[in-house]
C-alpha positions in Angstrom: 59.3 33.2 25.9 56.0 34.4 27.3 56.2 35.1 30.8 53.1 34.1 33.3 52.3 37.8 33.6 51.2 37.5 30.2 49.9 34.3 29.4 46.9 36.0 28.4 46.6 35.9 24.6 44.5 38.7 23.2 43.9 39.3 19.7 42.5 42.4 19.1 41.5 41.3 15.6 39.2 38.8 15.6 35.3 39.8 16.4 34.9 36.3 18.2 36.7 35.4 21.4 38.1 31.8 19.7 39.2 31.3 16.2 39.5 27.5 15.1 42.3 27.5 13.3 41.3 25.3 10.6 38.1 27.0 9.9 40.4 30.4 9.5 42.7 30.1 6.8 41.4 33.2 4.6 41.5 35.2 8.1 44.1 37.3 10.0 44.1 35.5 12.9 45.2 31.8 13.4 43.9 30.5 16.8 45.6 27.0 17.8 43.7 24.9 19.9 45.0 22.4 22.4 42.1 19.8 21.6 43.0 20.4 17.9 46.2 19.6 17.7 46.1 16.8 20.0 43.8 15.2 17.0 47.0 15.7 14.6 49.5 17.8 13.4 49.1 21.2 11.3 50.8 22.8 8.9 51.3 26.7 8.6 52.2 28.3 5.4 50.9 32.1 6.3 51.3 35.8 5.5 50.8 38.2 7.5 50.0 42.2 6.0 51.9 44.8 7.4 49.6 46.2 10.3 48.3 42.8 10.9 50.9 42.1 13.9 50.8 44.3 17.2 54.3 44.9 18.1 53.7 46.8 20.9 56.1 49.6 20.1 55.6 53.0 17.9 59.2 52.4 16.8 58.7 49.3 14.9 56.7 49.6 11.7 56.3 46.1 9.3 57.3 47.6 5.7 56.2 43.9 3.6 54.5 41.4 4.4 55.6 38.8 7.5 56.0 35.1 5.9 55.8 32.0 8.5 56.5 28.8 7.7 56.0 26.5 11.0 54.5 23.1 12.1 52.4 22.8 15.6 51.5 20.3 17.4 50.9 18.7 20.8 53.9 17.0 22.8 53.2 16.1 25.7 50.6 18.2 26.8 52.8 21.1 25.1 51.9 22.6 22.3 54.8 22.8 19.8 55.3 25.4 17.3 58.6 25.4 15.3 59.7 26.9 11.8 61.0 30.1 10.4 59.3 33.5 9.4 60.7 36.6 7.2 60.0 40.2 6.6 61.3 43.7 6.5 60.9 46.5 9.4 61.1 50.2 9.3 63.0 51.2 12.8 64.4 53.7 14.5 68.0 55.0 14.9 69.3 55.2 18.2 71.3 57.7 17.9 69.9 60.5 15.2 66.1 59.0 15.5 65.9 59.1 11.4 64.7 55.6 9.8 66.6 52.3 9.7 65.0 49.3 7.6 66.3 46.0 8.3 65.6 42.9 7.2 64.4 40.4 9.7 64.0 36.3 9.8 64.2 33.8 12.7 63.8 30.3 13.4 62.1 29.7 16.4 61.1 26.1 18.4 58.5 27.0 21.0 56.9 24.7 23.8 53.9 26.4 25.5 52.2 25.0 28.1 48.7 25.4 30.1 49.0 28.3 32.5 47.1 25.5 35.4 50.5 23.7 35.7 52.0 26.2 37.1 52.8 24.9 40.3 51.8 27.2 43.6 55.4 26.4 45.3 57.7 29.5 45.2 61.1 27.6 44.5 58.8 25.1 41.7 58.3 28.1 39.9 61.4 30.0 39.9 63.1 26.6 38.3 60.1 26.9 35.5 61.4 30.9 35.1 64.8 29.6 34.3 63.5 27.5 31.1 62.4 27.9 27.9 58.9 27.4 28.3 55.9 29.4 27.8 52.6 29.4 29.1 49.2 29.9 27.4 45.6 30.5 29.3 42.6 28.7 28.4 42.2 26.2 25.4 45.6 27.6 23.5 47.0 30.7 22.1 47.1 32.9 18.7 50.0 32.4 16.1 49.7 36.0 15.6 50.9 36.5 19.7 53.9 34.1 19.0 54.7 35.6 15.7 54.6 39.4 17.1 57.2 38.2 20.0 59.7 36.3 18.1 60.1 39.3 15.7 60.4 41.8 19.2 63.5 38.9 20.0 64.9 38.9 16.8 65.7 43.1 17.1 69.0 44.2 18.2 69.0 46.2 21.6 70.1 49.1 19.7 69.7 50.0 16.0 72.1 52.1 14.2 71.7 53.6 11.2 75.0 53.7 10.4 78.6 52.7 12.0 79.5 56.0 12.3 76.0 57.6 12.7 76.9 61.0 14.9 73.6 61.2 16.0 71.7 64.5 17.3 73.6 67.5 18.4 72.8 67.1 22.6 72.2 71.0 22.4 69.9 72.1 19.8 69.2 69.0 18.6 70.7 68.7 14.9 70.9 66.1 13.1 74.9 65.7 12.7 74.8 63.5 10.2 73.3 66.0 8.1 74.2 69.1 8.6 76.9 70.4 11.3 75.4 73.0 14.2 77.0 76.3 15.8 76.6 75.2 18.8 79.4 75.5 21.6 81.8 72.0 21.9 81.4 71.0 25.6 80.6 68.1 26.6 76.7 67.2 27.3 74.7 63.8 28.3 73.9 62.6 24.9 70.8 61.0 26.8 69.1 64.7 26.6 69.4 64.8 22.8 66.1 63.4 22.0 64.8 66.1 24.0 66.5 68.3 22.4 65.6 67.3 19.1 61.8 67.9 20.6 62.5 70.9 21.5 63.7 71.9 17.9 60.6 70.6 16.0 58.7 72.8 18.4 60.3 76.1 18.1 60.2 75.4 14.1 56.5 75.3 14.8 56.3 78.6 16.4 
């Protein structure tokens, strides 16, 4: 969930500061608003380009469009947002750094609520850190926020090409999945192989 720290939704698309969401349909942003849903219930039946979604990473890249299905609405002074989205990602490998599409869906159930009931006591707020509850500042949050964080949660911790991807020679840098190197067996921290890799693309250059 989104953490206090940031609560702040920001979307770096929209020109005005607050989108209403039903006055936004044809947009790329999708802005729901506490007073809104309070009034009723919503629907969401959106896609979302690739590009559209800040992932926050230069290793995730959206290859087709992002599909959402959802319903949101107020419960309790929460606002609700539950249903499903789709799409396809172009990643990277862990271990040799070469491309790795996967396809990826989730179905989420999301309570979010107003960043003003946080309470001020320490031990208060630590219990709230322990649940499954996310806050929002101001009058509510962007689908686009909630969208770009459930897909971040629905990635492995490690992507890998391959079972038996070999990965980078730790040495010069090879890709040993490719192409074996003449470099001398003895053992080396794998960890440096991404600089080594770097350091092969440069010399190339030379």
């Amino acid at each position: 969930m989104i953490s206090r720290a940031s609560a702040r939704f920001l979307d770096m698309e929209s020109a005005s500061p607050i989108m209403w969401f039903h006055a936004n349909l044809r947009g790329k942003t999708m802005f729901l608003d506490v007073h809104e849903l309070a009034l009723h219930k919503t629907s969401i039946h959106r896609s979302y380009a690739p590009g559209t979604l800040d992932f926050h990473s230069s290793e995730i890249r959206q290859i087709e469009p992002l599909e959402v299905r959802a319903t949101a609405e107020l419960v309790e002074g929460q606002i609700r947002i539950s249903g499903n989205f789709q799409t396809r990602l172009e990643l990277v490998c862990a271990r040799c750094l070469d491309t790795v599409v996967e396809e990826v869906s989730r179905d989420f159930d999301l309570y979010y609520r107003s960043n003003t009931t946080i309470p001020d006591d320490d031990d208060e707020q630590l219990k709230l850190d322990d649940t499954e509850i996310g806050f929002f500042e101001g009058d509510g949050l962007f689908l686009a926020d909630v969208l770009a964080e459930q897909v971040n949660l629905a990635l492995p911790m490690k992507v890998i090409c391959r079972s038996d991807c070999r990965g980078l020679c730790p040495n010069c840098g090879v890709n040993l999945n490719n192409e074996d190197c003449r470099c001398e067996k003895h053992p080396t921290n794998a960890r440096l192989a991404p600089l080594a890799r770097l350091k092969q693309d440069w010399s190339k250059k030379q």
